[in-house]
C-alpha positions as CSV (number, residue, x, y, z in Angstrom):
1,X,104.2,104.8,132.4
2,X,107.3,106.8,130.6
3,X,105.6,108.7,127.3
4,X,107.1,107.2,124.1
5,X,109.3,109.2,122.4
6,X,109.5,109.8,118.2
7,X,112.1,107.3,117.3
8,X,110.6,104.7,119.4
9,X,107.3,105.6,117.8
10,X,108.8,105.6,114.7
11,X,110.4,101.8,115.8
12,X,106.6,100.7,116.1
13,X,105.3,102.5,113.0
14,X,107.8,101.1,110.4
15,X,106.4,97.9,109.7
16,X,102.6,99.7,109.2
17,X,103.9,102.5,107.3
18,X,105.9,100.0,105.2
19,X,102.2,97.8,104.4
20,X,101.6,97.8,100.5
21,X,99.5,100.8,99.4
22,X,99.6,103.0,103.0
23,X,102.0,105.7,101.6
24,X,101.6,106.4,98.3
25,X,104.6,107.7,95.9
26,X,103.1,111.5,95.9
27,X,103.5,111.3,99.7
28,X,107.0,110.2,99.9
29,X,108.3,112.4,97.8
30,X,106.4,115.4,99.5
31,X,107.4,114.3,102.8
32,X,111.4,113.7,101.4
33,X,110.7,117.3,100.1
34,X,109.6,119.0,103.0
35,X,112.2,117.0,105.4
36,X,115.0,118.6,103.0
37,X,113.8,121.9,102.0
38,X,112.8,123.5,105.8
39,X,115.3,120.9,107.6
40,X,118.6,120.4,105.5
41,X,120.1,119.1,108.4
42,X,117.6,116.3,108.6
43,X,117.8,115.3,104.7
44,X,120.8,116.6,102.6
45,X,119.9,117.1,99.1
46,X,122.2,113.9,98.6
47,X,119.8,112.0,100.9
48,X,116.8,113.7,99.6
49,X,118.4,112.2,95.6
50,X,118.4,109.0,96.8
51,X,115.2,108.5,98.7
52,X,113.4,110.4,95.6
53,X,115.0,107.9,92.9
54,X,112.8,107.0,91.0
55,X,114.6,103.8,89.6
56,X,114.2,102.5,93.4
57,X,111.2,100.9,94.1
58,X,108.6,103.0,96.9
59,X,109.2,100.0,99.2
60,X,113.1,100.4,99.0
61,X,112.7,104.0,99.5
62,X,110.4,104.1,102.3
63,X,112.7,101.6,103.9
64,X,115.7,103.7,103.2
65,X,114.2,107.1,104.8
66,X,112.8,105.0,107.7
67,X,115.9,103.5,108.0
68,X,117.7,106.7,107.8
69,X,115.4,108.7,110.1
70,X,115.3,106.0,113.2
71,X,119.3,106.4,113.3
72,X,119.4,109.6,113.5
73,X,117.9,112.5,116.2
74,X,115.0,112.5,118.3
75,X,113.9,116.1,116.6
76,X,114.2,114.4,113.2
77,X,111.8,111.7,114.1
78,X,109.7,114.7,115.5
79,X,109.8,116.4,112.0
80,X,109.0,113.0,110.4
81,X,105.5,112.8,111.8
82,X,104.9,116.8,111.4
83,X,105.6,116.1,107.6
84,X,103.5,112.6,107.8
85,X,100.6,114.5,109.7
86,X,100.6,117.6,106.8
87,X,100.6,115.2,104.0
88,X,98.8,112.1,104.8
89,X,96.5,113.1,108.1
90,X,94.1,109.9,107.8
91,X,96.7,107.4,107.6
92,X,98.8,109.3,110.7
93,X,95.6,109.2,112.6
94,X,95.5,105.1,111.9
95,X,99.6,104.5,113.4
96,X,99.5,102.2,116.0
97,X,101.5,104.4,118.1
98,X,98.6,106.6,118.0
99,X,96.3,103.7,118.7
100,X,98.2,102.1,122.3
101,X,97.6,105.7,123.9
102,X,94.4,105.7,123.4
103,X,92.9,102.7,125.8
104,X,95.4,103.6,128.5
105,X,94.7,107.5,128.9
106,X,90.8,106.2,129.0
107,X,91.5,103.6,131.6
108,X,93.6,106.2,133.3
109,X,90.7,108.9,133.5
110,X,88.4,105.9,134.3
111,X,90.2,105.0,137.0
112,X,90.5,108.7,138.8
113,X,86.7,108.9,138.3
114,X,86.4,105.7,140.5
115,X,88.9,106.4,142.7
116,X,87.2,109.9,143.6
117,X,83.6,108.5,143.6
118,X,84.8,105.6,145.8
119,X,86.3,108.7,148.1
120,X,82.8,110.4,148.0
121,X,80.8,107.7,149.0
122,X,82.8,105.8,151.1
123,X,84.3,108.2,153.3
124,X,82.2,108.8,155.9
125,X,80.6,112.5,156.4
126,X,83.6,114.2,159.2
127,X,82.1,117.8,160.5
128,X,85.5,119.1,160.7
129,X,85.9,119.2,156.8
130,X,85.1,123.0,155.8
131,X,82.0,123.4,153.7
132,X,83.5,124.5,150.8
133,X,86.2,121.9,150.1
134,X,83.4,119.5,150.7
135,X,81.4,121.5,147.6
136,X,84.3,121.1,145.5
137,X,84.8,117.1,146.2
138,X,81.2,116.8,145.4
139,X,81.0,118.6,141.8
140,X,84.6,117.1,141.3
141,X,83.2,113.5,139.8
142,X,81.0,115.7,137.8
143,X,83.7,117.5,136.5
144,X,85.7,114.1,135.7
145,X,82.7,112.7,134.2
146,X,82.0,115.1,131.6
147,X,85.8,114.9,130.7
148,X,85.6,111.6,130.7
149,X,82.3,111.0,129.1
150,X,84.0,113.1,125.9
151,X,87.1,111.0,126.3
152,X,84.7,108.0,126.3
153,X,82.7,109.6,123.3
154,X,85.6,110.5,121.3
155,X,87.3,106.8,121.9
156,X,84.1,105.2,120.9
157,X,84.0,107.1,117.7
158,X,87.6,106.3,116.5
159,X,86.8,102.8,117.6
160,X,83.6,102.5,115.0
161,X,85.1,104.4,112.4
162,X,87.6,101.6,111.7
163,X,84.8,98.8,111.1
């Protein structure tokens, strides 16, 4: 599985970050800010103008930037979700870009702990192995599981705090 990268992140986002009431106009403009003031190269103070009009409404602003910010470099979308994280962290914790990771890096680390405990206990006992490799393959799933039991922990917590 090839890691997503910002724009295409940002490609999945839009429609969320575009729902009535997610970003509110305090946001935007902080985030327009930033984006201009440390990255002028990302946001021209023209650009900046015209996503900070305030005669536009949010919507067509938000749009606009978004718009703006998905044609243009992969280091811009970076910057995007920097600025999104410093100035709205709950809301960049709820993306649904966030959220697809989450159930396949659990299934991932679910799978490895089977896969070794299936090796464990399946394999039969061979006399040649050296003693110490075999002491490492047995703490090994208890390694994994603690990982994976505060992978599991952590999951179910994000998955409760939404209801």
């Amino acid at each position: 599985m090839t890691e997503q990268t910002y724009c295409d992140r940002l490609v999945q986002d839009t429609p969320f970050l575009m729902g009535h009431g997610r970003l509110s106009e305090q946001q935007v403009d902080r985030i327009i800010l930033q984006l201009n003031r440390y990255y002028p190269q990302i946001l021209s103070n023209k650009d900046a103008e015209k996503f900070r009009n305030p005669k536009a409404s949010l919507r067509v602003r938000l749009c606009d930037l978004l718009g703006h910010l998905q044609r243009s470099s992969e280091r811009d979308c970076q910057e995007f979700y920097r600025a999104l994280y410093m100035h709205a962290q709950p809301l960049h914790r709820s993306l649904p870009s966030r959220r697809a990771s989450r159930p396949m890096a659990f299934l991932a680390c679910l799978g490895l702990a089977a896969g070794l405990a299936l090796l464990l206990y399946c394999c039969p006992p061979d006399p040649k192995v050296l003693p110490r490799a075999r002491r490492v393959l047995g703490f090994s799933p208890l390694i994994v599981d603690r990982h994976a039991s505060r992978f599991l922990l952590a999951f179910l917590t994000d998955s409760l705090g939404g209801l």
